[in-house]
N, C-alpha and C positions, 0 to 999 in steps of 0.2 A: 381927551385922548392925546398920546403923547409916540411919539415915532423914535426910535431908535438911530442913529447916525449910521449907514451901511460903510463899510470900512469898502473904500474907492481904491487902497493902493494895492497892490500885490506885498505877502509877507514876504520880510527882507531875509539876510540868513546871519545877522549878528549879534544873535543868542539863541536859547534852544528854549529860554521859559514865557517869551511874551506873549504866545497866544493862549497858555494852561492861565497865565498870568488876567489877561483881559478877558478870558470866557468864567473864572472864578471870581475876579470882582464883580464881574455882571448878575452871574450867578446867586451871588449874596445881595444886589441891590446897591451896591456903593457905588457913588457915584464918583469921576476923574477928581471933581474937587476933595469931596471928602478923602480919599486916599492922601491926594499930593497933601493934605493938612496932618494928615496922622503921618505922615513919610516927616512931616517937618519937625513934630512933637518928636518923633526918634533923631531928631538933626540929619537928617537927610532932604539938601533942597534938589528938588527935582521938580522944573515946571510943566504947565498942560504940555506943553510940546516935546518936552522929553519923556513924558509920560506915553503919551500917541505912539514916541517913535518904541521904546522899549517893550510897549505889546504890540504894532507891528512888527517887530524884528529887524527895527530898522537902524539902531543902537547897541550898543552894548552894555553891560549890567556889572555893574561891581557887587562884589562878595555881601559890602555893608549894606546896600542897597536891595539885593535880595533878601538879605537877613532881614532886614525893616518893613519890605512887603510881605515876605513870611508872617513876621508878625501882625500886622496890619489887616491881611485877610486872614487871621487863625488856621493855617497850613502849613507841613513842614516845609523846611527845604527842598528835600527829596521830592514832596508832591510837587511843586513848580516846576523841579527838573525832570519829570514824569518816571521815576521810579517808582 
């Protein structure tokens, strides 16, 4: 049996997609590592810790960076930004 990490901090407010962002990759099964490896195949380095803070809301997100999670969880753009 295997336990979930409970997210301990309060969501921050410097971005609008990281929690559509952490409740979808969860969603599908994928795990921090596996993303941040598919984030890397599109040249986007982004480590465990800025991975944490950007689905807490605790970072901010660039354009190319959303685009490569898009891709990565097979979702648009728009879904991220909850349109």
């Amino acid at each position: 049996m295997f336990h979930l990490r409970i997210r301990e901090q309060l969501r921050g407010d410097k971005n609008i997609s990281g929690a559509r962002i952490e409740a979808i990759r969860k969603e599908k099964g994928i795990k921090q590592v596996e993303m941040i490896e598919s984030l890397a195949l599109q040249g986007v380095d982004i480590t465990s810790s800025g991975l944490s803070k950007i689905e807490g809301q605790h970072r901010g997100i660039n354009d190319y960076e959303l685009l490569a999670i898009a891709n990565t969880l097979d979702v648009s753009i728009d879904e991220l930004l909850g349109r």
